[in-house]
N, C-alpha and C positions, 0 to 999 in steps of 0.2 A: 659550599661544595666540599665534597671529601677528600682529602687529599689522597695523594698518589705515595705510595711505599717503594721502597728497592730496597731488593739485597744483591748484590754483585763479588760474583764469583772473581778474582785475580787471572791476572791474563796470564796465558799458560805461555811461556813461548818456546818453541824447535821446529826441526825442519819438517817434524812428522805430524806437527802441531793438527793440518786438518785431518787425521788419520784418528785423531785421540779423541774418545766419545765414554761419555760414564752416564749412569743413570742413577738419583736419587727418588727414595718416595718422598711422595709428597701427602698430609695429615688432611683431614678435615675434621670429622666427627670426634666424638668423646672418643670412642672403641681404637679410631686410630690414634689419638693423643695418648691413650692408655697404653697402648701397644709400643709409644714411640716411645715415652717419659719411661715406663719399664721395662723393656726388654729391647728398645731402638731399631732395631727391626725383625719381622717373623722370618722372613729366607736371605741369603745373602749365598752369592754363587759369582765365580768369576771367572776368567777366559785371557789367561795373560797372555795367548799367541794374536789375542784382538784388543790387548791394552784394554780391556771392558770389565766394570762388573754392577749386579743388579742387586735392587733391595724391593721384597714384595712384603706387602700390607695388605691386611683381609680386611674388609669391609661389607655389612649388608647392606645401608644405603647409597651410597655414592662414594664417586671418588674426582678427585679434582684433577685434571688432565691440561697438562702446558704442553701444545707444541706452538712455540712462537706467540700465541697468547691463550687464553684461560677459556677453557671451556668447560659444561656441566654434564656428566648424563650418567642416569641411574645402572644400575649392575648387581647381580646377588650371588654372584661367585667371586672367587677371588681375583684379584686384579693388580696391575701392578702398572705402578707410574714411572714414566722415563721421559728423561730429557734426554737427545742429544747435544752436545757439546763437540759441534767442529772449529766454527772459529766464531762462535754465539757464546758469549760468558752470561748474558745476563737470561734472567727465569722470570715472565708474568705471576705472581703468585695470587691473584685475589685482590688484586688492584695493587699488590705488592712486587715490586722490580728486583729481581732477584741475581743481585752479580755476584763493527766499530767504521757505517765507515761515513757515508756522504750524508752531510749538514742538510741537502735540500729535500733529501728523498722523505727525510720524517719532518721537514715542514710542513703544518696545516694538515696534517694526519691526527686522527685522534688514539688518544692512548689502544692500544690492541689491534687497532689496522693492521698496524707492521710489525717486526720482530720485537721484543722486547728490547729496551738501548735506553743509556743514559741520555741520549737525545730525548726520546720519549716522554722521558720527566721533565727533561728541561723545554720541550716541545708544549708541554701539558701546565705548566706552569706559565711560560710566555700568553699560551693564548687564553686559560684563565684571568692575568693579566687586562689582556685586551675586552675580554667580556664584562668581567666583572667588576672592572675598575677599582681591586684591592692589590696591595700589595702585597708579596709570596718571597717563600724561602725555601731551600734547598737544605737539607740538613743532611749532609755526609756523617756515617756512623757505620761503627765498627770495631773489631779490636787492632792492634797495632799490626802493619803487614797488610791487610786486608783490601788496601788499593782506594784506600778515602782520598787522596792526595790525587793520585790519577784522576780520579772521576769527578775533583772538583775543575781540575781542570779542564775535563772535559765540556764541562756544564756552562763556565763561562766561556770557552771556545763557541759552544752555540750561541750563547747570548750574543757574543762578539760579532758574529756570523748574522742573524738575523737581523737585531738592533742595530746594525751597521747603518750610520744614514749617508747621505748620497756626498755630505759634504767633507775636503781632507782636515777632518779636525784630528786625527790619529790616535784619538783615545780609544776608540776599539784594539787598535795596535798595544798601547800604552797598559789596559788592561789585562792583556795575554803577554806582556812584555815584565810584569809583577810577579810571574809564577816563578821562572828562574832566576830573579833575584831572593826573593822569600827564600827558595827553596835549597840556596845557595846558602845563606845566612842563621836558616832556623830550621835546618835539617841534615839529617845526621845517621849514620848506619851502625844498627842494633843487631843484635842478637836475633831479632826477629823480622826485623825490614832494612833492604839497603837503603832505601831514602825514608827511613821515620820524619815525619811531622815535630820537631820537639816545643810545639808550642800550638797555638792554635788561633785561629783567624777568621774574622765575618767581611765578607765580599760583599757590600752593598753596591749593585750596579744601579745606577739612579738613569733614569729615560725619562724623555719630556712626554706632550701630551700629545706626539705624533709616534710613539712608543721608540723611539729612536736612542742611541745608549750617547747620555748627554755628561754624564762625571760616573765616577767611581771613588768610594773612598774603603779603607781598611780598617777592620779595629783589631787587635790581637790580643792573646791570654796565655801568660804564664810561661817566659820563655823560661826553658830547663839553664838555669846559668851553671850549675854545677857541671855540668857534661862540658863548660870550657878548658875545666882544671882538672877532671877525672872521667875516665871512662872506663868502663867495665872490658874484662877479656873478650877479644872479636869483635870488641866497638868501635866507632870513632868519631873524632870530633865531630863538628861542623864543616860542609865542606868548603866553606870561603877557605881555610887555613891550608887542606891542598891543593883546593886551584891554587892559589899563590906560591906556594913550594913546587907547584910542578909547573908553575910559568917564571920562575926566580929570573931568569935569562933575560926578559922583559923589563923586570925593575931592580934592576943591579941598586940600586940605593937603598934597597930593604935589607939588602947585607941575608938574605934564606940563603939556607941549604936543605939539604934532603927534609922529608919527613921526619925521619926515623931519629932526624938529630934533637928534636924538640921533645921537652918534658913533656908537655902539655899537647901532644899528638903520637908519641908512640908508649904509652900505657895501655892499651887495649892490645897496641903487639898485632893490629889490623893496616895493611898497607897493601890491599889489594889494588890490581889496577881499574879504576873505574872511571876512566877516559875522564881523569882530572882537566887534564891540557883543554880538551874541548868542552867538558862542561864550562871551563875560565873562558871561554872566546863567548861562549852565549853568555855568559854572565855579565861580560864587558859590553855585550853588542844589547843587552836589556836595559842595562844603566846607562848607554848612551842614549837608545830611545827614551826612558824616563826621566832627562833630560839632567842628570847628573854630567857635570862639566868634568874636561881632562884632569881639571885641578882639585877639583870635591873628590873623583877616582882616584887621584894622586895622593892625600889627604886619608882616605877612606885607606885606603890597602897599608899606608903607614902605620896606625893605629892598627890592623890589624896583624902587620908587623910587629909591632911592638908586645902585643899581648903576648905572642910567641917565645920572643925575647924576653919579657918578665917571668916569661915561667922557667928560663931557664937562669934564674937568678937562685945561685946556689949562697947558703948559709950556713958557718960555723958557728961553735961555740966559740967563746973567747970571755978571759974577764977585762971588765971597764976599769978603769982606774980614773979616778974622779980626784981634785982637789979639795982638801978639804974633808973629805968625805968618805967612809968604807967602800972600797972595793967591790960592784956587784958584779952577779954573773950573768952576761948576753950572749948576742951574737954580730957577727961581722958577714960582711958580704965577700967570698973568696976570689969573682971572678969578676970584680968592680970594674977595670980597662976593658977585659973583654965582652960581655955582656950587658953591663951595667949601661957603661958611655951609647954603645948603640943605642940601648932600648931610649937613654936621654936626647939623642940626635933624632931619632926619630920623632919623637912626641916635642923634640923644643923646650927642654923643661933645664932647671938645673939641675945638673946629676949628684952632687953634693947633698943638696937636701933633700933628694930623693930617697941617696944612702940612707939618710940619717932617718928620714921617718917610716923607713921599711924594715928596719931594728929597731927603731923607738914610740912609746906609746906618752902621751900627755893624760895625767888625771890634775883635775883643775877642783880646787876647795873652796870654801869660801875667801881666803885671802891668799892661796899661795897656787904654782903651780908648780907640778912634780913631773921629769922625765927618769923614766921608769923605763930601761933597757927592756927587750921583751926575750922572750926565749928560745932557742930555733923552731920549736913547736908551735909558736903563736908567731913569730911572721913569718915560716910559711903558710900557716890559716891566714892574717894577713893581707901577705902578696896574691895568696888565691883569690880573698874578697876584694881585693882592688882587683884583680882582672877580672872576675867576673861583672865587678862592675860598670868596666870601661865599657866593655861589650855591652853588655845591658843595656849602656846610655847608647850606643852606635846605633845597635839597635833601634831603639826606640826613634832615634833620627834617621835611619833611613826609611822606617814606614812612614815619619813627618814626610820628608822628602817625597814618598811615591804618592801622598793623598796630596800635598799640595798640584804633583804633575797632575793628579788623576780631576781635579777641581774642574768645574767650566762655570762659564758665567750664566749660562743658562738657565731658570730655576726648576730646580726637583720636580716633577710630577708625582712620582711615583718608583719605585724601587722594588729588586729581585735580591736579593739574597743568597747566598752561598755559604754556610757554615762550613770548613774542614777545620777538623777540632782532634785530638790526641784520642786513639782508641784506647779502651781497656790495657790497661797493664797490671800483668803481675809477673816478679822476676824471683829469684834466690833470695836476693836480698832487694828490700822495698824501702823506700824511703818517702820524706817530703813530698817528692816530686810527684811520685806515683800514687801517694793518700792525693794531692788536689786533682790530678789526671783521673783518679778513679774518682772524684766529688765530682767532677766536670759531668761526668757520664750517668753519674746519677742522676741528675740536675735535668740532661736530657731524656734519659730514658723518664722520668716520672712527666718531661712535655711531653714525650712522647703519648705515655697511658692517660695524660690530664685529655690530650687531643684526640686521642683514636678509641678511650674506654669510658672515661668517665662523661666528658663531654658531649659525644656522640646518644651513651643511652640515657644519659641526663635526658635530651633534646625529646629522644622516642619519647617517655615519661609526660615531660610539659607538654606534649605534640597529642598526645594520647592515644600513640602507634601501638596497635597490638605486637607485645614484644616480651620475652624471654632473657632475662640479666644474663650475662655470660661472666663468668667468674676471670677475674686474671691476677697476675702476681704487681701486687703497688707496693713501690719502694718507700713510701714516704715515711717508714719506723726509719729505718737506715739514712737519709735525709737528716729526719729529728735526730739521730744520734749524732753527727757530724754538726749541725749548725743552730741546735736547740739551745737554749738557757742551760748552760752546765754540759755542754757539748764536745765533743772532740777541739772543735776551733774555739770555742770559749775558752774551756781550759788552757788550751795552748797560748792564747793570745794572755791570760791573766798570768800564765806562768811567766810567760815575757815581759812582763813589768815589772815581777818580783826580783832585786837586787841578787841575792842567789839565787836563784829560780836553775833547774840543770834538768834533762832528760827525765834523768831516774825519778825526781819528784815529781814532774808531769806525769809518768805512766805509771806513778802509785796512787794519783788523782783522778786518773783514770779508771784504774781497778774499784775506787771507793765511789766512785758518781755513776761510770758509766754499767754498770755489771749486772742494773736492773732493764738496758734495753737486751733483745732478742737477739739483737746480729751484732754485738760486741760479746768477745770472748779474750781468756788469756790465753800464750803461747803455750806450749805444753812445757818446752824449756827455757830456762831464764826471764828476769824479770823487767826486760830490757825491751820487751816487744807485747804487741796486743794484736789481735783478729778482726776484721768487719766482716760481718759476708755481705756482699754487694751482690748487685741482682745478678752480674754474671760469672762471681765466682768469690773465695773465699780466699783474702787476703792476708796475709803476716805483716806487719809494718815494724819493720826495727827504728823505734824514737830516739838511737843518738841521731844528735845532728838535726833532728828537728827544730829546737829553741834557734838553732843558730840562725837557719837557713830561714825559717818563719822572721827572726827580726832583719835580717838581711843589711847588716852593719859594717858600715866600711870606716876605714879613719881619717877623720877629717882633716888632719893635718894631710896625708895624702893627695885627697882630693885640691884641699888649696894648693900644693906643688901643681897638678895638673892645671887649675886654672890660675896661676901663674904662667901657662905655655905661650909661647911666640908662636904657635900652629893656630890659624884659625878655626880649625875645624873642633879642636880641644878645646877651645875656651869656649865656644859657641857647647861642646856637652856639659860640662861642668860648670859656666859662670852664671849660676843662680844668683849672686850677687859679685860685684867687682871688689871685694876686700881682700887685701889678699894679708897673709904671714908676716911679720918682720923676724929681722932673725936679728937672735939674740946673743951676744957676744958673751966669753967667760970662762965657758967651761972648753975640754977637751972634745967633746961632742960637738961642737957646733950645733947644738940643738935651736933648732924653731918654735918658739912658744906663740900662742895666739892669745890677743887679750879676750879673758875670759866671758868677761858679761857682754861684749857684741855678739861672739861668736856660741856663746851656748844657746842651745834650745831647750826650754823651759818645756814647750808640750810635747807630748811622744807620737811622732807620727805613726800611720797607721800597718801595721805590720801587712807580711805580703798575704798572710791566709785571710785578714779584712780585705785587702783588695781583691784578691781574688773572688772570693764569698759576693762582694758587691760588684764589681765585673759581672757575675757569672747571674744577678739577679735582671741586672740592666738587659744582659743579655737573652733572658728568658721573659721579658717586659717587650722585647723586640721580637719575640719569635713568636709572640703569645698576639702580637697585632698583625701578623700578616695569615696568609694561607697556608701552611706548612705541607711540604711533599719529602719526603722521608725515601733514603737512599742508604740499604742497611746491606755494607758491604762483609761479604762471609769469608773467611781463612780456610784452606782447603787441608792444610795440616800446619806444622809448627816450626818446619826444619825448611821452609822457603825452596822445596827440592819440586823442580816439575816433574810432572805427571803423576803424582803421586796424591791421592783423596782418599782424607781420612771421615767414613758417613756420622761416624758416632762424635768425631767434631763440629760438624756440621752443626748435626742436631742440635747438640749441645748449646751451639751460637742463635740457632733459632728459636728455642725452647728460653731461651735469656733474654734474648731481646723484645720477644712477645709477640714474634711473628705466625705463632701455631694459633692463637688465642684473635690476631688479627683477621687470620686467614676465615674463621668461624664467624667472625663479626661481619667482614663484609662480605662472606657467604648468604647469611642471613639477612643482613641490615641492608640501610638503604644510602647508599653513600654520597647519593647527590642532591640537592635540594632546592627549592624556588620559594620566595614566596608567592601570594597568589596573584598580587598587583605586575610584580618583576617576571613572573612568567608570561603573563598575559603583554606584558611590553615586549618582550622577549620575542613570540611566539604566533603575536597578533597576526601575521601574515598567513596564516596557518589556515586561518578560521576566517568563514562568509561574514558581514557586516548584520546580517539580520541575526545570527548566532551571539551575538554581541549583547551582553549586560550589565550595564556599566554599574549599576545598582546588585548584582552579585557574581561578584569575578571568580567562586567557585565553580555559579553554574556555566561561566562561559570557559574554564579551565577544563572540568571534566566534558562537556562536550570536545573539546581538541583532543584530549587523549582517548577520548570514546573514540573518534574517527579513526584514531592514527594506531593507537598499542592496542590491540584487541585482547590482550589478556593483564585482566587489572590487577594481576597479582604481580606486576612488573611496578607496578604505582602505588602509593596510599595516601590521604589526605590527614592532613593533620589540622592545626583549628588555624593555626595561620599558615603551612606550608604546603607544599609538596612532598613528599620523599619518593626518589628512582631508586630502581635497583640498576647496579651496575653495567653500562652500555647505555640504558635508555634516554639519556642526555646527548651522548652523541650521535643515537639515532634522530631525534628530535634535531639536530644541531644540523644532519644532513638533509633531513627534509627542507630545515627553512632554508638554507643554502641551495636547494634544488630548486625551490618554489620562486625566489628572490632572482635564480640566474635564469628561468623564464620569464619573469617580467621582466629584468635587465635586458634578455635576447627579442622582445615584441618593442620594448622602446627601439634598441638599436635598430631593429627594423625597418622602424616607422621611421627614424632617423636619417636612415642609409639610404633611402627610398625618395626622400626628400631632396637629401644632395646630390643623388646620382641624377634623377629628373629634371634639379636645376643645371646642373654637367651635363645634361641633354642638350638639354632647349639653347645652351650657351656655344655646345658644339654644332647645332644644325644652322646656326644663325651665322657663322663664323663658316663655313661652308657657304651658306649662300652669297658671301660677300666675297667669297674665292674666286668662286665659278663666275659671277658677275664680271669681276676685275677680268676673269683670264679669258673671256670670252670675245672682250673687248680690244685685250693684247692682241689674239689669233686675226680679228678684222683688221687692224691696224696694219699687223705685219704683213696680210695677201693686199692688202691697198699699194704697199711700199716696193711690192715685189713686180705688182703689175707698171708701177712708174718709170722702175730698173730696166722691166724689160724694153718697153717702151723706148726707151734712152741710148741700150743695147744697139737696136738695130740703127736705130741715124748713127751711130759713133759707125759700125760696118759698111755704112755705105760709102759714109766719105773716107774710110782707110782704104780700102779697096779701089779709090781712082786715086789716091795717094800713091799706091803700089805700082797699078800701070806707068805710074809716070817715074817712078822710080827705075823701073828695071832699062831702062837705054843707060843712064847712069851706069849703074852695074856693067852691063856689055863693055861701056866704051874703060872701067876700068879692069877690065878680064886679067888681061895681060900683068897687071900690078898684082893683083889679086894673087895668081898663080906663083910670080916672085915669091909673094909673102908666106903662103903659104907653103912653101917648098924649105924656104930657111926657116916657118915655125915647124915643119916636118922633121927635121935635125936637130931642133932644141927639144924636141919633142922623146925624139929617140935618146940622145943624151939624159934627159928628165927620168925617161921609164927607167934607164939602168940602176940610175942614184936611187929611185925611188924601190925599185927591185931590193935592191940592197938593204934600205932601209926596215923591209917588210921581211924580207931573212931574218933578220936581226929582230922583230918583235914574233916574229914565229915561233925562232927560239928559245924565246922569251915565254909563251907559253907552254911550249912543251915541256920545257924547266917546270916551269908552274904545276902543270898537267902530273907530272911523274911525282912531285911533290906531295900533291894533293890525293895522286892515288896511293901514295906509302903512308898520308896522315889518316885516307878511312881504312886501311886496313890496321892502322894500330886503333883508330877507334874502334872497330869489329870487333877487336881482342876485347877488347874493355867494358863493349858494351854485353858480351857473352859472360864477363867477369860478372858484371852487374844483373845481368839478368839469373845468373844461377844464383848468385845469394839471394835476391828479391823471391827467387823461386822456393828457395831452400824458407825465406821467412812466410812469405806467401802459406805453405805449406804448413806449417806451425800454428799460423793463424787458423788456419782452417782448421788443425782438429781442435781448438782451443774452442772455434766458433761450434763446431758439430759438438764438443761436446755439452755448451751452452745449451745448445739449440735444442740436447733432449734434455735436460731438465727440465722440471715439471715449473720452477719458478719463471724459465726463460718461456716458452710455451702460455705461461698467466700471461707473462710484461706483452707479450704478442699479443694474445684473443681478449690483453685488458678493455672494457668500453663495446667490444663487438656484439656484444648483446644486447647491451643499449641502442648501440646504433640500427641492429636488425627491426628492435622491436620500434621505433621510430621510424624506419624506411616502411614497416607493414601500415601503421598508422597514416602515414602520408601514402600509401598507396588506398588504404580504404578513402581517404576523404577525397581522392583524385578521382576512385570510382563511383562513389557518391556524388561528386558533383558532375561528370559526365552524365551520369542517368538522372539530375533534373534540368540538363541541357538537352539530352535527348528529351524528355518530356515536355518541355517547352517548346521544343522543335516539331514532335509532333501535334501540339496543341495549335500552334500557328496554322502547322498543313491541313488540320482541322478546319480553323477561322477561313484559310482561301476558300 
């Protein structure tokens, strides 16, 4: 199948944000590629009291039209394409995503139903997944600023969301919990982006075979270490190093102070406030979910204390005075108590030999060894490559740390992919960093053309699709120069084994090798720099500091002091092996020698441009087996300023990436495909059983599309495939889905019909055993009543001669009777008074109550008149909120969505209601016949 494109716009943000709307054109044809590539646009006109402006392009055959997704329709005058932009960043371009809100709404939607959205893709990709049972990847790209970082985490937010399974294994959580530690650790604000990417990372989300998200693991490439110990003006570090500084208060044992007090964080002279303090709480609250202990964070934040504190290890000149021995010239450490001791408390280390091998270097001969004081110029290079180093290793262990949380026992089925990787750079001054950042992206952009140009009309060709080659720009000269026989990275990497090998004579090796490829060129000035032009722009690379940074060399005696530490988190980065230093008595230095033949290494390991190089093939070995969906994020200008859209940068970024050249391919081409077996399995339900030939599954293919796509220029056959043009897969994809939930809805039918019937027969029975019982009570009881009465009357008759005989009694005690009654007459009267009394007294008692209760609802009255006016006042808000929903034309869709379905169903079941009536009536009168 063909994958899916994007390009994405950066999210604009203010308060006016839905008020702001800009229109770009959009290319097809040659005439308008022409138009664009030279003169970028025919009209340009704008309207700054509506924040708006337009760019028209003349066309005589078509023109390609996005509102919300891709439409086609001819036109012979001029015309002009626009997007709105209210709070929509991304653009359908041609199957190409051109850049927010609910995860469920683009579930189970196919690409171009709904708005355009990084859902979309990652929507498009999950459920290719489930069809097609391959594995897919997401490849964020773009140049630096352009929002790759946002949108990868966008991408697995969805993953996370959908692939959720029902049980608390918390790795969905754990892998959305990954973003702000990375992002905390190996990202950093530039000149061009506040949160830059400085490195780059493959998101394998692995799901079992219930498509459910069962592990996650990381791979990463090429963290920038130099950005620990220098940053350019308006840069700054990494931001672990000010969360820490602006959470000092938290770990009084790290001994911080301000930002601005550190070497190694106020060089860039950048200290803006970017809600440090709180990005530090989610950073702590992601490392507790990813299951980093109080003591590993405890451990963690020391070390990256401490790197702070070694960069503020200041260095004199001084001379040595040795025994024995001429006097040379070194240096000394000036701020040893202050600085020094910290930076050794923290790390565990001893601070002694720490001094000492931070001003001294060991060269080791065949039978001697020599310390050799160094110069404050070389340790501080040095001290810089040991912190860059430390970091480097922390690094590398807290990705170990997030892949071991991210593990499960489950086994892999199947995997999605997420590439965010460093955009295009080019700065004033370029370096190492930026030659492999820009290799990186070369490396992609030619997956890119191997997948969407070469591949594709390979396929037409073998397929034997009538088809027209479309031309596009292939980077692979510029590749060959960089990683050929005699290549940028060869050379470099040979120069690095040459004992003098320096800058200068790598880029005179360069002038003599490379000067026969087309996109290496020299500087205009000085002989210290060279040119590549890369497919999206033409770079300067200044070669000091290459040799260095390419071998990436730290001092081993250094490294042994660190794994010598009593921290266990230190010796767990550095102790590749448990040998440690002896120290060597004698001289005035206290120097620490190592014996020489354990501790040297005879082979030269592999420099970091080999790793990278190999890295970066692994990586396109992995990208190259799954389905790739391409997410090609655009920079709207260069100064990070909103509202402000520059067209001719634009352009510029699409015309690079290959997105003009795509847009004509799968205008033309056919970007979805079947074979004839896999459709027919697919599709079978589509098609009658007598339609069926199992002996040639062309002719039972093209009958299904005969039936269904009436215009066969939407389809073409090739000798073993299919090819669709754009949409006609997920048309096909709703039909079976239509076709499948009416025989889902006749089974359940016949299902529900079954068990209600049984739920009949079991309620009429359960009834009749009711009325039985109760039938039998009702007799029972009038048998019972007639006994009573019965009973009644003898008991009356014999009281009643009882009575007679009683009353002479009575007479003859009258006289007592009246006594008694005359003295209960006066207890009597006595009684009512006390009782009087008593009843005053809860009268009262209520009236109390009474007055109480009417002063508690008149304060409720107040209260509930309080409530009722604000309830009124919100009440009132809602409603124009809702009224103004209500006339939108999208709120007015979500209303009449399915009503015409449903009508044209109600008419249906009304014909076959009246059809069957009139052969009941027919019957009816046939019978009146028969009498």
């Amino acid at each position: 199948m063909m994958n899916q494109n994007m390009i994405q716009l950066p999210q604009l943000t203010s308060e006016n944000f839905n008020n702001w709307k800009f229109r770009i054109g959009a290319l097809l044809d040659e005439k308008q590629l022409r138009i664009t590539l030279e003169k970028e646009v025919t009209d340009y006109t704008e309207d700054k009291e509506k924040n708006e402006f337009e760019m028209k392009v003349s066309s005589e055959k078509c023109e390609y039209c996005i509102e919300g997704k891709a439409t086609r329709k001819p036109f012979r005058q001029t015309k002009k394409f626009s997007r709105q932009i209210g709070d929509l960043i991304h653009t359908d371009i041609a199957g190409i995503l051109s850049g927010t809100d609910t995860i469920q709404t683009y579930r189970g939607q196919a690409m171009g139903d709904l708005d355009p959205h990084i859902f979309a893709v990652a929507e498009e990709a999950y459920t290719q997944l489930e069809r097609e049972q391959m594995d897919q990847s997401i490849i964020v790209s773009g140049e630096s600023g352009a929002g790759k970082t946002v949108s990868a985490k966008y991408a697995m937010r969805y993953f996370a969301t959908v692939g959720g399974s029902t049980t608390e294994t918390q790795i969905e959580k754990k892998v959305l919990a990954s973003s702000p530690v990375m992002e905390a650790i190996g990202n950093a604000k530039t000149t061009r982006n506040d949160n830059s990417s400085r490195f780059g990372k493959f998101i394998e989300i692995q799901l079992n075979k219930q498509f459910h998200i069962s592990g996650a693991s990381m791979r990463t490439y090429l963290l920038e270490k130099s950005r620990v110990v220098f940053q350019a003006p308006e840069e700054r570090n990494y931001h672990i190093f000010y969360q820490l500084c602006a959470a000092r208060d938290n770990h009084p044992y790290l001994r911080l102070d301000d930002a601005s007090k550190y070497h190694y964080l106020n060089q860039g002279n950048s200290f803006d406030d970017m809600n440090d303090r709180n990005s530090y709480t989610e950073t702590v609250n992601a490392l507790t979910m990813l299951g980093f202990s109080e003591a590993e964070q405890k451990e963690l934040f020391k070390i990256i204390a401490a790197i702070l504190h070694l960069g503020n290890v200041r260095f004199v000149e001084t001379i040595i005075e040795q025994e024995n021995e001429q006097n040379q010239e070194g240096c000394t450490i000036s701020n040893m108590q202050e600085t020094l001791k910290t930076l050794a408390d923290l790390l565990e280390i001893d601070m002694e030999d720490l001094a000492v091998w931070l001003c001294t270097k060991k060269m080791v001969s065949m039978r001697e060894v020599f310390m050799i004081p160094m110069s404050t110029y070389q340790a501080i290079a040095a001290r810089d490559a040991l912190a860059k180093h430390i970091y480097a290793q922390l690094f590398d262990w807290v990705v170990a740390v997030i892949n071991k949380a991210l593990e499960s026992d489950v086994p892999k089925y199947k995997f999605i992919g997420v590439l965010d990787i460093y955009g295009f750079e080019t700065f004033e001054t370029n370096s190492f960093e930026q030659f492999c950042i820009n290799y990186a992206n070369e490396k992609l952009q030619q997956q890119f053309n191997l997948h969407v140009f070469k591949l594709e009309q390979e396929e037409y060709i073998k397929e034997e699709i009538e088809w027209k080659m479309i031309d596009f720009y292939d980077n692979q000269p510029c590749i060959d120069l960089i990683e050929s026989k005699l290549g940028v990275l060869d050379l470099l990497d040979e120069e690095c084994k040459m004992p003098k090998g320096s800058d200068r004579s790598w880029t005179e090796k360069l002038y003599n090798k490379c000067m026969k490829y087309s996109h290496f060129g020299k500087a205009r000035f000085g002989t210290s720099a060279f040119i590549i032009e890369h497919f999206a722009d033409k770079v300067q690379y200044e070669s000091n500091g290459f040799l260095e940074k390419n071998r990436d060399t730290v001092i081993e005696e250094q490294i042994s002091v660190l794994k010598s530490s009593k921290n266990t988190l230190v010796r767990k980065l550095f102790c590749e092996d448990h040998t440690r230093l002896a120290v060597q008595g004698g001289a005035k230095l206290r120097l620490v020698s190592a014996k020489p033949v354990q501790n040297i290494q005879k082979t030269h390991k592999k420099t970091v441009g080999s790793q990278f190089r190999d890295s970066l093939n692994m990586l396109m070995t992995t990208l190259n087996a799954t389905t790739p969906h391409y997410v090609r994020c655009i920079k709207p200008n260069d100064t990070k300023t909103p509202f402000e859209y520059n067209p001719q940068r634009a352009v510029q970024q699409l015309r690079a990436c290959g997105v003009l050249e795509t847009i004509r391919i799968s205008a033309a081409g056919f970007p979805s495909r079947w074979s004839y077996i896999d459709f027919f399995y697919r599709y079978r339900v589509l098609c009658k059983f007598k339609d069926i030939r199992k002996d040639n599954m062309r002719y039972t293919c093209t009958t299904i599309l005969q039936q269904y796509i009436k215009n066969p220029d939407y389809y073409q056959f090739g000798k073993t495939k299919i090819f669709f043009r754009a949409g006609q897969v997920a048309y096909l994809e709703k039909l079976r889905a239509d076709k499948l939930m009416r025989c889902c809805i006749i089974v359940q039918s016949t299902i529900r019909t079954f068990i209600w019937r049984r739920k009949y027969l079991r309620m009429q029975n359960a009834i009749y055993n009711i009325q039985r019982y109760a039938r039998g009570y009702l007799a029972r009881r009038r048998a019972d009543n007639l006994r009573r009465n019965r009973a009644a009357v003898t008991i009356q008759r014999y009281f009643r001669g009882w009575t007679k005989r009683t009353q002479f009694k009575s007479l003859k005690y009258a006289v007592d009777g009246i006594q008694r009654y005359a003295r209960g007459y006066l207890a009597r009267i006595r009684y009512l008074q006390l009782l009087y009394n008593a009843k005053a007294i809860v009268i009262q008692k209520c009236v109390r109550g009474w007055l109480a209760r009417l002063w508690y609802e008149k304060e409720r009255h107040k209260v509930i008149i309080c409530q009722a006016a604000i309830r009124r006042f919100l009440a009132r808000r809602l409603y124009k909120k809702l009224r103004i929903e209500a006339r939108s034309i999208e709120h007015v869709k979500t209303l009449n969505k399915g009503l015409e379905n449903k009508i044209i169903s109600l008419q249906q079941r009304m014909d076959e209601l009246s059809k069957h009536n009139n052969e009941l009536k027919k019957k009816e009168a046939e019978l009146i016949d028969i009498r």
